[in-house]
N, C-alpha and C positions, 0 to 999 in steps of 0.2 A: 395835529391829527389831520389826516387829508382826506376830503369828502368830496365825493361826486355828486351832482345835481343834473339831470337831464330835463330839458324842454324843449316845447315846438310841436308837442304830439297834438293832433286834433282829426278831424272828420272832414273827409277828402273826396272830393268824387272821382272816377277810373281814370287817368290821365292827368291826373291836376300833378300839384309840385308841392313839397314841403322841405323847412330846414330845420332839422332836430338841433338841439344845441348841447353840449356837455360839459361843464363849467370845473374845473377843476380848484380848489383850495385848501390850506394848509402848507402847500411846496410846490417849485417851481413846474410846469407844465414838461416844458422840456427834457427831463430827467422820467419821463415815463413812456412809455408804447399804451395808444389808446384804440381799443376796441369798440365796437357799435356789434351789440349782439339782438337780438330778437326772438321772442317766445310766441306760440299761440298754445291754447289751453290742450294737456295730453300728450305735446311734444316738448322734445328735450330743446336746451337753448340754445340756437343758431349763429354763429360770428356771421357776419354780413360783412362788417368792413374793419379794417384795421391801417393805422400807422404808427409807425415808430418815431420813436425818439431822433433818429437821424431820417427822416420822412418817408422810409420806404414804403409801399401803401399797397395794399392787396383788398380785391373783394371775390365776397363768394356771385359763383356762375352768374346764379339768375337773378341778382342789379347791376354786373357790368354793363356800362354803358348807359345806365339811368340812374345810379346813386353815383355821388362824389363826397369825399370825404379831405376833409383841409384841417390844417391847426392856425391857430393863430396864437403863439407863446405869450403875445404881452397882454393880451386880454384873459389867459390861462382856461382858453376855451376852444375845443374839438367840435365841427361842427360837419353834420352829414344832411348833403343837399340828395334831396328825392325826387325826381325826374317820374315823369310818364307810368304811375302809382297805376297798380294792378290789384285787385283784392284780394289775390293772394299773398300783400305786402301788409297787408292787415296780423297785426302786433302788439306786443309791448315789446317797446324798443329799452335795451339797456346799455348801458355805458360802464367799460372797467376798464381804468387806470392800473396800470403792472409798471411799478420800477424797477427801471433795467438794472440786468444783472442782480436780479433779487427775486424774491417768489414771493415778495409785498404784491397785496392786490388791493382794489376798493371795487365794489361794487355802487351804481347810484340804484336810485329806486325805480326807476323806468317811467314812461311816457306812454299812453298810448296812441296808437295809429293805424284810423279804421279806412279803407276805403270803400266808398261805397261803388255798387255797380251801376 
């Protein structure tokens, strides 16, 4: 069975840096498209950043250019670097694994990531 784990959430001040981490187990990393989504309480859940199985990588608007998002397969861990943090990056940050060519998904249980101002 394949479980997601995120870490790295913690309490930030405006500008500082963080790296979430999303550890994937159960099956190989590579055989999935991984997502970094993000919630605040009241609103629906937000993709922020995503790559695929064959590394394409896309983020939403407002963290290009200060999140990056990398795999590392042999460690079987996705991990999202956060750059020049704004409090309105303030979240719980989640992480889901989608195997390609399937409509398998996992959900982890999120991290949170406050920034202060």
């Amino acid at each position: 069975q394949v479980q997601v784990v995120e870490s790295g959430g913690a309490l930030v001040q405006a500008g500082g840096s963080l790296i979430l981490s999303c550890a994937v187990s159960g099956s190989l990393l590579r055989l999935f498209t991984i997502g970094w989504y993000r919630q605040t309480p009241g609103k629906q859940r937000e993709l922020v950043a995503i790559i695929t199985s064959n590394d394409n990588i896309d983020y939403v608007d407002s963290v290009k250019g200060r999140f990056t998002i990398s795999r590392d397969n042999a460690k079987n861990t996705v991990y999202l670097q956060m750059n020049s943090l704004e409090p309105e990056d303030t979240a719980v940050y989640y992480c889901k694994a989608k195997l390609e060519r399937s409509a398998y998904n996992v959900w982890g249980q999120g991290t949170q990531v406050t920034v202060s101002s």
